[in-house]
Short mmCIF file of the C-alpha atoms (twelve columns), coordinates in Angstrom:
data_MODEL
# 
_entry.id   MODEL 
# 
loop_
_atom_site.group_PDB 
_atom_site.id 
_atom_site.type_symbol 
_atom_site.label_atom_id 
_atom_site.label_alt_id 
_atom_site.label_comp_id 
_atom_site.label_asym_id 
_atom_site.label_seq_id 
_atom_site.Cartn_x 
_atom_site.Cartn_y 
_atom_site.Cartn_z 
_atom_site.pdbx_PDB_model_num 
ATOM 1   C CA . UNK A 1   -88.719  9.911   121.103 1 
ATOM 2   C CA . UNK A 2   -91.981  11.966  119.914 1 
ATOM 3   C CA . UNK A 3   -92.339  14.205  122.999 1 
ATOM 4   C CA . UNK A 4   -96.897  13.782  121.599 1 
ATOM 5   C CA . UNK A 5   -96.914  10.184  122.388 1 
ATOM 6   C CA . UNK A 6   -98.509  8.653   125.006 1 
ATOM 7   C CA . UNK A 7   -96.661  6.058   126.915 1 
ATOM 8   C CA . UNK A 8   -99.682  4.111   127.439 1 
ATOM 9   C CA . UNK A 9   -101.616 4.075   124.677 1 
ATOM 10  C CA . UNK A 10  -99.123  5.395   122.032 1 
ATOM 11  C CA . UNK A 11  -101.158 7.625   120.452 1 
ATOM 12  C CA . UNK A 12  -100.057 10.979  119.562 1 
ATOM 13  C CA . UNK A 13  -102.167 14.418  120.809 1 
ATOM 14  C CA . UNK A 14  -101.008 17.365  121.741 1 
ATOM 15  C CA . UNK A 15  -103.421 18.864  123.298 1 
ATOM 16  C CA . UNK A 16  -104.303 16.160  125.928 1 
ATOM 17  C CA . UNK A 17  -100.738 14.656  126.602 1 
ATOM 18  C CA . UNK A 18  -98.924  16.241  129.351 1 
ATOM 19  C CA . UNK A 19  -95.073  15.262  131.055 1 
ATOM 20  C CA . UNK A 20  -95.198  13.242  134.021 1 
ATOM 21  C CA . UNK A 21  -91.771  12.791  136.588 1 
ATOM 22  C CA . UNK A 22  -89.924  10.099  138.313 1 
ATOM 23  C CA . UNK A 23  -92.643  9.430   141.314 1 
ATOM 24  C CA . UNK A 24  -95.562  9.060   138.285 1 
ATOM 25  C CA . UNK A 25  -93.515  6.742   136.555 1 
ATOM 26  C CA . UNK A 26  -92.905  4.447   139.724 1 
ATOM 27  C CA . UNK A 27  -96.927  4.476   140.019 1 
ATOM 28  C CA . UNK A 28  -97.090  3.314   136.806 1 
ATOM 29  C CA . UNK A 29  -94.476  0.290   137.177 1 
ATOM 30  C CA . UNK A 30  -96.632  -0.789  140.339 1 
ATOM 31  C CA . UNK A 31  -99.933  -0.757  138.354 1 
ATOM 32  C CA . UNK A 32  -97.758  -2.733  135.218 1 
ATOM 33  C CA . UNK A 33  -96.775  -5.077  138.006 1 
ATOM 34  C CA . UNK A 34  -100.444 -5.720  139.300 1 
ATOM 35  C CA . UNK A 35  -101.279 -6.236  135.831 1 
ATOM 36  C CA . UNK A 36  -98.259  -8.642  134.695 1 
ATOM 37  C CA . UNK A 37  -98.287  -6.577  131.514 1 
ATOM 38  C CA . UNK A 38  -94.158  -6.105  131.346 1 
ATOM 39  C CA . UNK A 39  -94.493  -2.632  130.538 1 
ATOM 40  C CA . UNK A 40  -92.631  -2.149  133.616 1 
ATOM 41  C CA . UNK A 41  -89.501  -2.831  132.198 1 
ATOM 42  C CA . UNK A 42  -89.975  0.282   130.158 1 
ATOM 43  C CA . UNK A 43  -91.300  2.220   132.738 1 
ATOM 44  C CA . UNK A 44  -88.115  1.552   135.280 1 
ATOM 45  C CA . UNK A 45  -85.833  2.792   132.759 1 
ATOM 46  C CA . UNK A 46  -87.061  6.111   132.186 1 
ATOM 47  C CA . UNK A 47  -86.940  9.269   133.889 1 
ATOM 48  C CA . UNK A 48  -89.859  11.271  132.465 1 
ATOM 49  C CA . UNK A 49  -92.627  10.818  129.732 1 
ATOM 50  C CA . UNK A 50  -95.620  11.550  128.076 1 
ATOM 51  C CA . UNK A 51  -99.308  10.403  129.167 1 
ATOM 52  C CA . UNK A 52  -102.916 11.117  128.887 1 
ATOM 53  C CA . UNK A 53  -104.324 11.895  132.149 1 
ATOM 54  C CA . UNK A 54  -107.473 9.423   131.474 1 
ATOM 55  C CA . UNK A 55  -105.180 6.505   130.289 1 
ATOM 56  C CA . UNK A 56  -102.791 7.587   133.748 1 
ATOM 57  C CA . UNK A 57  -106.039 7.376   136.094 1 
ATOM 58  C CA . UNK A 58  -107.149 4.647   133.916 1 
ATOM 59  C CA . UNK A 59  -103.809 2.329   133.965 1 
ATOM 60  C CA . UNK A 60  -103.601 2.900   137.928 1 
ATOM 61  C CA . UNK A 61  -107.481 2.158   138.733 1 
ATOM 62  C CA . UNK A 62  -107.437 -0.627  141.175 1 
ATOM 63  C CA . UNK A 63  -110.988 -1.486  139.788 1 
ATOM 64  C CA . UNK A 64  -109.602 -1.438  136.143 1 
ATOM 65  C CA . UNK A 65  -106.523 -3.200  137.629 1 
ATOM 66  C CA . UNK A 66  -109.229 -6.321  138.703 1 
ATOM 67  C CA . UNK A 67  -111.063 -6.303  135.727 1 
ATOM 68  C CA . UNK A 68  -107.818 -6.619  133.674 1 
ATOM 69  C CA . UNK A 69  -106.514 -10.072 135.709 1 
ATOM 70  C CA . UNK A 70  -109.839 -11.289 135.950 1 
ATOM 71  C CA . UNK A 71  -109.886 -10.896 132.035 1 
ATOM 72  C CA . UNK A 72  -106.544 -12.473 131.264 1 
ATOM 73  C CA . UNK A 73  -107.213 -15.288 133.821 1 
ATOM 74  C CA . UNK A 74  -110.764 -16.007 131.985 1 
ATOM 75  C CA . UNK A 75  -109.244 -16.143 128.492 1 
ATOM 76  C CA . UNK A 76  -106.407 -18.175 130.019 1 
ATOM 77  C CA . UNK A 77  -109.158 -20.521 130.973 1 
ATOM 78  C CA . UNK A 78  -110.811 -20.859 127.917 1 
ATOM 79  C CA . UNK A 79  -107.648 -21.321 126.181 1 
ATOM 80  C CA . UNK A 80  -107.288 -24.486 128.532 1 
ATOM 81  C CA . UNK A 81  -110.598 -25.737 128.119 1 
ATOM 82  C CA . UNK A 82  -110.055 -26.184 124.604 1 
ATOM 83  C CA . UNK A 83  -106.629 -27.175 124.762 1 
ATOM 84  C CA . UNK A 84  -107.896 -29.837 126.828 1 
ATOM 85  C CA . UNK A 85  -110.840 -30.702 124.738 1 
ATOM 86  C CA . UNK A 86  -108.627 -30.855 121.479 1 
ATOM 87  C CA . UNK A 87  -106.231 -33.369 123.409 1 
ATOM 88  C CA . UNK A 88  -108.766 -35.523 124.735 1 
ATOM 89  C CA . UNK A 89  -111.371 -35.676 121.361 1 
ATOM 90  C CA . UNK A 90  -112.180 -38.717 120.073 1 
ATOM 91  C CA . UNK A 91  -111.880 -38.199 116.202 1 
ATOM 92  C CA . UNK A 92  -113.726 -41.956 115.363 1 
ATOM 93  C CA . UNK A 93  -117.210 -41.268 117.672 1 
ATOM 94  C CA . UNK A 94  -117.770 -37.425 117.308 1 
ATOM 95  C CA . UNK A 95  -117.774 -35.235 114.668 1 
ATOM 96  C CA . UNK A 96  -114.585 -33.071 114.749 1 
ATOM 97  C CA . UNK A 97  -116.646 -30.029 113.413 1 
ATOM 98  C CA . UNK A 98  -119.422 -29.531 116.418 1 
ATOM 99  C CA . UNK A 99  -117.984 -31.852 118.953 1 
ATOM 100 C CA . UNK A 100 -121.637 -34.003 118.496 1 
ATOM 101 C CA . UNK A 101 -121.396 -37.594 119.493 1 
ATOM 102 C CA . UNK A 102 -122.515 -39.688 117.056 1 
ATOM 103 C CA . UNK A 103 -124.328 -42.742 118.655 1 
ATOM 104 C CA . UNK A 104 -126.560 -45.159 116.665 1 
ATOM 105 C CA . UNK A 105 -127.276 -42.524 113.952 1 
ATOM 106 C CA . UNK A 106 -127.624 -44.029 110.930 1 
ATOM 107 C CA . UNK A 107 -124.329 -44.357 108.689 1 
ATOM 108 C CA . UNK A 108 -125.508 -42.073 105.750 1 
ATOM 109 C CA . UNK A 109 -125.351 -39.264 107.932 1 
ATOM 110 C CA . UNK A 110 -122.132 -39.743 109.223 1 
ATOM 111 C CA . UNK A 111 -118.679 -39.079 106.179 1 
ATOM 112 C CA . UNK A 112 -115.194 -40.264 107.376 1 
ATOM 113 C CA . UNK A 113 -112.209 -37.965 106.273 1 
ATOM 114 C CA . UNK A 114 -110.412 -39.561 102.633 1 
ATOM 115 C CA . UNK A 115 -107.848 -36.803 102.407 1 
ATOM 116 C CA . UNK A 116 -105.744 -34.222 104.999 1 
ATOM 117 C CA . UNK A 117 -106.207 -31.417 102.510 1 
ATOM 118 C CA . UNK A 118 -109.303 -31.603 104.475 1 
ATOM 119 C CA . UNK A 119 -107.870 -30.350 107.523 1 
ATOM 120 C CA . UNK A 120 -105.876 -27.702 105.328 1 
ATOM 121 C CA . UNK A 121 -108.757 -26.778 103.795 1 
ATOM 122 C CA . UNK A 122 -110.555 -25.773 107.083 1 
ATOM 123 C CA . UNK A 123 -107.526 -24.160 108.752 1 
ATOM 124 C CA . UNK A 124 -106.810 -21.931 106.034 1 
ATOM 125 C CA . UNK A 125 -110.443 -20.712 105.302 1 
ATOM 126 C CA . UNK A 126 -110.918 -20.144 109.090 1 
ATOM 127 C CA . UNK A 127 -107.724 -18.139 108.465 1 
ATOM 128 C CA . UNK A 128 -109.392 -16.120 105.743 1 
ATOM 129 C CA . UNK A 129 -112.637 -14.845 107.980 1 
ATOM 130 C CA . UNK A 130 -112.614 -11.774 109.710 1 
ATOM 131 C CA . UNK A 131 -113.764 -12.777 113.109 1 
ATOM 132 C CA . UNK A 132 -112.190 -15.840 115.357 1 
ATOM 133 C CA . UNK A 133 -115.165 -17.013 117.144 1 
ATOM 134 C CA . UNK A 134 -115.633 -19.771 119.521 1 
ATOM 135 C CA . UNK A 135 -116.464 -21.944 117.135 1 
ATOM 136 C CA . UNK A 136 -113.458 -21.296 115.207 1 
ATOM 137 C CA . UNK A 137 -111.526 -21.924 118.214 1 
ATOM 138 C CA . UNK A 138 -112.662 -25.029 119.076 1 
ATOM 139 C CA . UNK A 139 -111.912 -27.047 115.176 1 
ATOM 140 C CA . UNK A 140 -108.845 -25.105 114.797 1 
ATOM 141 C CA . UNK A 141 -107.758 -26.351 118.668 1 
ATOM 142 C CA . UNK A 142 -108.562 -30.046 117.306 1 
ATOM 143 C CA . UNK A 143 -107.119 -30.214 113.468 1 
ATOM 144 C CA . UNK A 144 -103.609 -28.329 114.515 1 
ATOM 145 C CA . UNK A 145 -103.138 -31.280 117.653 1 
ATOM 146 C CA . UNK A 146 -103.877 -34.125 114.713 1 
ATOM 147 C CA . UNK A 147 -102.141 -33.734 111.867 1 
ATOM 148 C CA . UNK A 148 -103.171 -36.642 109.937 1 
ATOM 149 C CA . UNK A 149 -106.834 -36.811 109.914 1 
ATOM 150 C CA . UNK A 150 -107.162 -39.927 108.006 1 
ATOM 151 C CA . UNK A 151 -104.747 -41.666 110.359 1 
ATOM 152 C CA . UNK A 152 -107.059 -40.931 113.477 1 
ATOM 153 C CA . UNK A 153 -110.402 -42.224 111.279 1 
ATOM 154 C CA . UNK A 154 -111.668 -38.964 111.716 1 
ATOM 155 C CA . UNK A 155 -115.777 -38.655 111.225 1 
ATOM 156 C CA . UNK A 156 -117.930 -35.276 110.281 1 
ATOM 157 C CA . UNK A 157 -121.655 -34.937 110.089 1 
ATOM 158 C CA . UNK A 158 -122.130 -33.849 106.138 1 
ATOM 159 C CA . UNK A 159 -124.850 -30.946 107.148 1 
ATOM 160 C CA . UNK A 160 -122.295 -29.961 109.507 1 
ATOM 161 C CA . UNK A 161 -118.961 -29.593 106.574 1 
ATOM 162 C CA . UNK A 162 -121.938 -27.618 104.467 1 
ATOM 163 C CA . UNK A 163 -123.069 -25.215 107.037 1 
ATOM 164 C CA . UNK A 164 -119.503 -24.677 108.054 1 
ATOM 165 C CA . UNK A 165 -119.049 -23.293 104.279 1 
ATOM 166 C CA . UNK A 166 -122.264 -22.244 103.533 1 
ATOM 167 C CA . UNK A 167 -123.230 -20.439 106.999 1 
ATOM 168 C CA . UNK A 168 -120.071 -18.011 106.534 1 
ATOM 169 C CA . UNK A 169 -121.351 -16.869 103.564 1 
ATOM 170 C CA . UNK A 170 -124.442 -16.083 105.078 1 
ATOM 171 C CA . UNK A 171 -123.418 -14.241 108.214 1 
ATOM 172 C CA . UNK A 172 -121.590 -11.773 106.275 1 
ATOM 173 C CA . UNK A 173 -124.758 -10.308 104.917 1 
ATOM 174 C CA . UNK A 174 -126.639 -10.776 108.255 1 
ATOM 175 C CA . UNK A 175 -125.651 -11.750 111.740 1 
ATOM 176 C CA . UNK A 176 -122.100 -12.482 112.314 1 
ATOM 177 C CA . UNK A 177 -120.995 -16.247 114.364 1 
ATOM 178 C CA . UNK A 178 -120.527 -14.081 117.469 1 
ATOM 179 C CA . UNK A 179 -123.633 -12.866 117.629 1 
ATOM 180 C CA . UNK A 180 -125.371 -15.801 117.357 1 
ATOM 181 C CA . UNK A 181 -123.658 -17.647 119.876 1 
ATOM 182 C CA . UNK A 182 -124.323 -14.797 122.370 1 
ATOM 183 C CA . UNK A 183 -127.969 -14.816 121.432 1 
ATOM 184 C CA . UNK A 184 -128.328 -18.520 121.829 1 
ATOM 185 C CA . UNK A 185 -126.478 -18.456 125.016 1 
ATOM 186 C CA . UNK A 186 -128.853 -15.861 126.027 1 
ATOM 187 C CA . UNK A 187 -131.884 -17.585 124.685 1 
ATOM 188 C CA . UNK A 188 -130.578 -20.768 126.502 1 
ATOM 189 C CA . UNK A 189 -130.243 -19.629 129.941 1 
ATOM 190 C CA . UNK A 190 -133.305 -17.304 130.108 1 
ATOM 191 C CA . UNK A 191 -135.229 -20.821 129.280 1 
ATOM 192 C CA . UNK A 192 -133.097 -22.473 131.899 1 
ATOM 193 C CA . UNK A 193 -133.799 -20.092 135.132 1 
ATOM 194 C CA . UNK A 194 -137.107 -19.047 133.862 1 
ATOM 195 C CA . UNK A 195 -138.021 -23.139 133.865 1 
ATOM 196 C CA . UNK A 196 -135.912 -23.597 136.844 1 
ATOM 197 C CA . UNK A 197 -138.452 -26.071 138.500 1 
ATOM 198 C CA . UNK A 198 -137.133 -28.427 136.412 1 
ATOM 199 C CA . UNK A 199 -133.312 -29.897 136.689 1 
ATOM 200 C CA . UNK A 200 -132.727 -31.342 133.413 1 
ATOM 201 C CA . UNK A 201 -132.731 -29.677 129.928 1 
ATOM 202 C CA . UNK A 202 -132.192 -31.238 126.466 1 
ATOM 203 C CA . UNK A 203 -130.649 -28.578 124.232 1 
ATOM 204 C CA . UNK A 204 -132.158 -30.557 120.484 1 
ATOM 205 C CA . UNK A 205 -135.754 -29.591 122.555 1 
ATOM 206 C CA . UNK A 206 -134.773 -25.786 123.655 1 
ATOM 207 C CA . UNK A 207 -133.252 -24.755 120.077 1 
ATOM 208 C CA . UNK A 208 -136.428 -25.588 118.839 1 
ATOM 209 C CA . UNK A 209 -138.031 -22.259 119.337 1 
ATOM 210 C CA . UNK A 210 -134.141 -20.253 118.795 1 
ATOM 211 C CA . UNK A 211 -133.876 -18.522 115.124 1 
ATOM 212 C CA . UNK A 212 -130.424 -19.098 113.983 1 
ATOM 213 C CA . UNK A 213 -127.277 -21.249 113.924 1 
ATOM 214 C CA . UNK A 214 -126.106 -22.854 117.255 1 
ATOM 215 C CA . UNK A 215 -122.497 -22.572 118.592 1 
ATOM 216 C CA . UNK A 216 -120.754 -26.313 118.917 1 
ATOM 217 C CA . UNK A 217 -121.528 -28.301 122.442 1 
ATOM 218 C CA . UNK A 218 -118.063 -27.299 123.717 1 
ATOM 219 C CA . UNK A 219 -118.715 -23.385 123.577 1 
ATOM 220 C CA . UNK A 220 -121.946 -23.994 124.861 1 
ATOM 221 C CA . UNK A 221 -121.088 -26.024 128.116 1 
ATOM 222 C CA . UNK A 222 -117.860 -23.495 128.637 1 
ATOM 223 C CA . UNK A 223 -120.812 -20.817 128.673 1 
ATOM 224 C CA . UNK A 224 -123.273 -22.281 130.591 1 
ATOM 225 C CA . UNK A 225 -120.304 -22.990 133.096 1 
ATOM 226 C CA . UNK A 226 -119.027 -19.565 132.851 1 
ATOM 227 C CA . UNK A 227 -122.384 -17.888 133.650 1 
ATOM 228 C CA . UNK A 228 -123.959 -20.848 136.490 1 
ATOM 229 C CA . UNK A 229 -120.387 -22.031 137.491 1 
ATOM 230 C CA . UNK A 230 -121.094 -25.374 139.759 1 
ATOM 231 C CA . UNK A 231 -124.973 -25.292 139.393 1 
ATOM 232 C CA . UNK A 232 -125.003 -26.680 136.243 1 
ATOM 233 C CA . UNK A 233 -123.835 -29.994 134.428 1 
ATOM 234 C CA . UNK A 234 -123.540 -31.133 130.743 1 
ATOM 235 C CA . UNK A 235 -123.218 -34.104 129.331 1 
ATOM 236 C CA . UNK A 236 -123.530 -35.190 125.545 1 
ATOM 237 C CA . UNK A 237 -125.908 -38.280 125.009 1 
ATOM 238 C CA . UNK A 238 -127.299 -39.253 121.705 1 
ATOM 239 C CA . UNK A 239 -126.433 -36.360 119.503 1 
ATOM 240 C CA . UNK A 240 -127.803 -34.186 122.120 1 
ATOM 241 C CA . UNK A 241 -126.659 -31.976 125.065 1 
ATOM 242 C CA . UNK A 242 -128.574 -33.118 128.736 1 
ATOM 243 C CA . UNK A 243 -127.556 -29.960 130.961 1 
ATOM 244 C CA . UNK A 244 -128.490 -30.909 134.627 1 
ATOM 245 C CA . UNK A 245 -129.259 -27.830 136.827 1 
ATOM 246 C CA . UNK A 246 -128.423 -27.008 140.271 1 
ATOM 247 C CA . UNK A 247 -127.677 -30.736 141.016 1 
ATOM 248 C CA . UNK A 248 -123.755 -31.427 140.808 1 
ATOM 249 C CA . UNK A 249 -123.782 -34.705 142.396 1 
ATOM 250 C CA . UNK A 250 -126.281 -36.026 139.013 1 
ATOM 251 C CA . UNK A 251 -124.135 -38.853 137.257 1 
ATOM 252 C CA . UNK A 252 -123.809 -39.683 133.574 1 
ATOM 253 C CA . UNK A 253 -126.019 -42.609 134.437 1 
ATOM 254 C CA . UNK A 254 -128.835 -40.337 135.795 1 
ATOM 255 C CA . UNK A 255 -128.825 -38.473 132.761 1 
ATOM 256 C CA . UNK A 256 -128.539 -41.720 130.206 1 
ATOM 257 C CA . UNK A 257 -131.729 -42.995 132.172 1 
ATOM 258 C CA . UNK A 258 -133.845 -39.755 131.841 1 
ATOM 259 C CA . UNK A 259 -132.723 -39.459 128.239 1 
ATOM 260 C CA . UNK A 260 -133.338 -43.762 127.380 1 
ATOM 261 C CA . UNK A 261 -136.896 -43.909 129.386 1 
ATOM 262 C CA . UNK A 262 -138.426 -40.758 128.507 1 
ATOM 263 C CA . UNK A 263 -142.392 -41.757 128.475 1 
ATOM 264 C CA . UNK A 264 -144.574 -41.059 125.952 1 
ATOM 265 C CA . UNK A 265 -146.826 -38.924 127.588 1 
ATOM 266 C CA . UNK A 266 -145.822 -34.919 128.015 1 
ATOM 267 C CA . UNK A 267 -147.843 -34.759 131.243 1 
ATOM 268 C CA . UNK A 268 -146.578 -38.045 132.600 1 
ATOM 269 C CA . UNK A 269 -142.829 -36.932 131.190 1 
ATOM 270 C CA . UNK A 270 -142.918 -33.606 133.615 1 
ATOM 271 C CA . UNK A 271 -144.332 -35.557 136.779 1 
ATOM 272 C CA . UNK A 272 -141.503 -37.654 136.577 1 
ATOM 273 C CA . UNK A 273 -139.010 -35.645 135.880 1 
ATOM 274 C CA . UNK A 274 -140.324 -33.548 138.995 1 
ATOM 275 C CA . UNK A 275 -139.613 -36.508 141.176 1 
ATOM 276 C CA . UNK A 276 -136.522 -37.288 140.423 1 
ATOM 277 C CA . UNK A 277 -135.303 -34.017 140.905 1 
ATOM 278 C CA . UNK A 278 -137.043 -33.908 144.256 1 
ATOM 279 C CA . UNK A 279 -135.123 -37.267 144.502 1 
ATOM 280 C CA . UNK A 280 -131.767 -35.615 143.853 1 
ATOM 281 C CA . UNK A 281 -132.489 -32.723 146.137 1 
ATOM 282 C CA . UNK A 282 -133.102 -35.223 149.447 1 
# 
C-alpha cells in the first residue's frame, strides 16, 4: 500500500496526506454507511490509513452527507422515469426520437422504420459523443427495451432523424446538448412564473422567442416536475406540450378543450383562458 494515497479520494500528495487511527476510521465507516457507498467494507478492515484532512471533514459533513443521498435518490428517479417511459412508449403514434405525438399531421412528415440497423445506427453514434445528455437518455432508454424496430411499426419525424445527426455536428463548435436544455429549461420557467396569471402554457408558442434546439417532451416535463414538483402538469396534445400550472386536479379533457377551441381573437383567447382558471381555482 502507497503510504501518499488518500483513502478517499486516492490521490497521492505528500504534503497534505496525513495517518489517521482506529477511532477515525470507525467515523469514516459511519459516514460510508449514511452514504450507502460500501466503502465501509474497506474501512472496517483496516487499522490505520492515509487521508486528506478536507476530503476527512468533507466525507463526514452531515450537510455533504444530505446532499450526497438526495443526489443518488434524484438520479435514481430519473433513471425510473425513463425506464418507465421507454416501457410504456408507443412506437406506432409518437416519434421514438422526441417522444412528439403525432396526431393528424400530415403523412409526409411522418417516416416509419424499414430496417433495425436503424436502431444500431443510433445506439452506436450516441455511443461515439462525448456527453450523455438527457436527450440521449431518453432514445437510448427506448431502442435497447425494443429490439426490433420494424416489428413494433416504429414512426420518426424526418426533421427530427436530421437534426439528431446534423445538430451534433453543430454543438461541437458551439453550445453543447446540455447547455441548451438547461437554457431552455431556464427560458421556460422564467416565462412560466413571470406569466403566472395564467394556468396553461403551450410549449410550440413559448419556444418561439428561445434561440436554440429544444430538449425532447420527456426531459422537459421531468424538469418542469423537478423544479415546480405538484404545481405543474403536462400533457402532450397535437404535437405540442399543454403544461397546466398550479392546478393538479386539471384533466386531459380540460387541456384537449383549451387546446381544440382556442378562439381566434388574442384578446378574447386571454379573457377566457382567465376564467377558466378562475374556474379551476373555485
Amino acid at each position: 500500500m502507497n503510504e501518499s494515497v488518500c483513502i478517499i479520494c486516492n490521490k497521492s500528495d505528500d504534503k497534505q496526506v496525513y495517518e489517521i487511527k482506529k477511532s477515525a476510521l470507525n467515523r469514516l465507516v459511519e459516514s460510508s454507511k449514511k452514504r450507502i457507498d460500501n466503502k465501509y467494507k474497506k474501512f472496517d478492515t483496516l487499522t490505520s490509513a492515509f487521508i486528506h484532512r478536507t476530503c476527512q471533514s468533507q466525507y463526514n459533513d452531515e450537510t455533504a452527507i444530505a446532499t450526497f443521498c438526495r443526489s443518488r435518490r434524484k438520479k435514481s428517479q430519473e433513471g425510473k422515469e425513463i425506464n418507465k417511459d421507454a416501457l410504456t412508449f408507443n412506437f406506432q403514434s409518437h416519434c421514438f426520437l422526441c417522444g412528439g405525438f403525432f396526431g393528424n399531421i400530415s403523412k409526409d412528415k411522418i417516416s416509419s422504420v424499414q430496417s433495425n440497423d436503424t436502431r444500431d445506427n443510433i445506439l452506436q453514434h450516441i455511443q461515439k459523443q462525448n456527453t450523455f445528455n438527457d436527450f440521449d437518455k431518453n432514445i437510448s432508454a427506448r431502442l435497447k427495451n425494443v429490439p426490433d424496430l420494424v416489428a413494433v411499426k416504429a414512426h420518426y419525424h424526418p426533421v427530427c432523424m436530421a437534426n439528431f445527426y446534423n445538430n451534433r455536428t453543430e454543438r461541437k463548435r458551439g453550445r453543447s446538448a446540455c447547455e441548451n436544455t438547461k437554457s431552455f429549461i431556464n427560458y421556460l420557467i422564467n416565462y412560466i412564473v413571470d406569466n403566472e396569471t395564467e394556468c396553461q402554457f403551450s410549449v410550440n408558442e413559448i419556444k418561439e422567442g428561445f434561440s436554440g434546439d429544444l430538449p425532447d417532451y420527456t426531459t422537459i416535463k421531468n424538469k418542469l416536475k423537478e423544479h415546480f414538483q405538484n404545481d405543474i402538469d403536462c400533457h402532450l396534445i397535437k404535437r405540442d406540450m399543454i403544461i397546466l400550472y398550479k392546478n393538479s386536479t386539471a384533466s386531459k379533457k380540460l387541456c384537449k378543450d383549451w387546446y381544440e377551441k382556442r378562439l381566434k381573437s388574442k384578446e378574447d383567447e386571454r379573457t377566457r383562458i382567465v376564467q377558466m382558471a378562475e374556474k379551476n381555482q373555485n
